[in-house]
N, C-alpha and C positions, 0 to 999 in steps of 0.2 A: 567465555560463554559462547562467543561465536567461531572457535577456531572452526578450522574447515569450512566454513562458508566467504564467498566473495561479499564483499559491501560495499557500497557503496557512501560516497555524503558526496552535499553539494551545498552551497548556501543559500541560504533563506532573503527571499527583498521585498518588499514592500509589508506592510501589515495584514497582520494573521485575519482579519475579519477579510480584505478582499481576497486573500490567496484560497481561502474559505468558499465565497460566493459561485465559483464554477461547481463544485462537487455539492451546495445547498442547493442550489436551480435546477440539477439531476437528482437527486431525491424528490425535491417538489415536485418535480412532472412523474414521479414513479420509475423512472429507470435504474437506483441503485438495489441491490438486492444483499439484505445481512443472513449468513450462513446460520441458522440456529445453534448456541451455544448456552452456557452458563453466563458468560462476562454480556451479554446482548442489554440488559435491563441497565447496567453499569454505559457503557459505551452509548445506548440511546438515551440518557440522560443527560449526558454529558453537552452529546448533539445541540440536543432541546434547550439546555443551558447556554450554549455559546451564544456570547461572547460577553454574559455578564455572570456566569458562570463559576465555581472556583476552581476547576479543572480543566484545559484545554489540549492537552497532551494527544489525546487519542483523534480529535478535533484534527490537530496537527500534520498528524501522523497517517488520517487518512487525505487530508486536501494533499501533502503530499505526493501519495501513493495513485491521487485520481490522477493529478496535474502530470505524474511521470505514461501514467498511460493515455491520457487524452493528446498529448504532444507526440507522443510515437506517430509519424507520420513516414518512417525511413523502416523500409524492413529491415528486420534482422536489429532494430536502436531500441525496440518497446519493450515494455514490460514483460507480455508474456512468450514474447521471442526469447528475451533473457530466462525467462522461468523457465521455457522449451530447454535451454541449452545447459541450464543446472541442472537439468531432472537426466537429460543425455548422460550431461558428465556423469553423474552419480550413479546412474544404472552402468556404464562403462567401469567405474570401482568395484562397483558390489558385483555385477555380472562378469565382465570379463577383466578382473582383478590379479590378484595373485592368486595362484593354488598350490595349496600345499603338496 
């Protein structure tokens, strides 16, 4: 499902309601913003629910994803550095790839 893509893991420490509490303190003051989709009603549920909830996965998945970006404090180590350099890579395949 993910060939071609890099991935990463890391492990998980302390409990999901504190790893939680940085990325709930940025929504509460207004500074997280969700992309309009289908799955949003789903996902902000989910939110609202935590952490007595019966889904937490997405909960997860974004404390996660805030915690990898709010720690980027080293250029070239954050998240959307890494994004910059997938998107390079992949225009480098499709653009200057093989030709037939």
């Amino acid at each position: 499902m993910l060939a071609g893509f890099t991935v990463a893991t890391s492990p998980e420490t302390g409990n999901k309601l504190t790893r939680a509490e940085p990325l709930a303190a940025q929504c509460n003051v207004g500074n997280v913003c969700v992309v309009r989709a289908a799955w949003n009603d789903a996902y902000l549920d989910e939110l609202r629910a935590f952490d007595s909830g019966r889904h937490d996965d997405m909960v997860d998945a974004s404390s996660r994803a805030y915690a990898a970006i709010a720690i980027a404090r080293v250029p070239g180590a954050g998240f959307l550095d890494y994004a910059r350099q997938q998107l390079a890579a992949h225009r480098a395949r499709v653009i200057d790839g093989p030709h037939p």
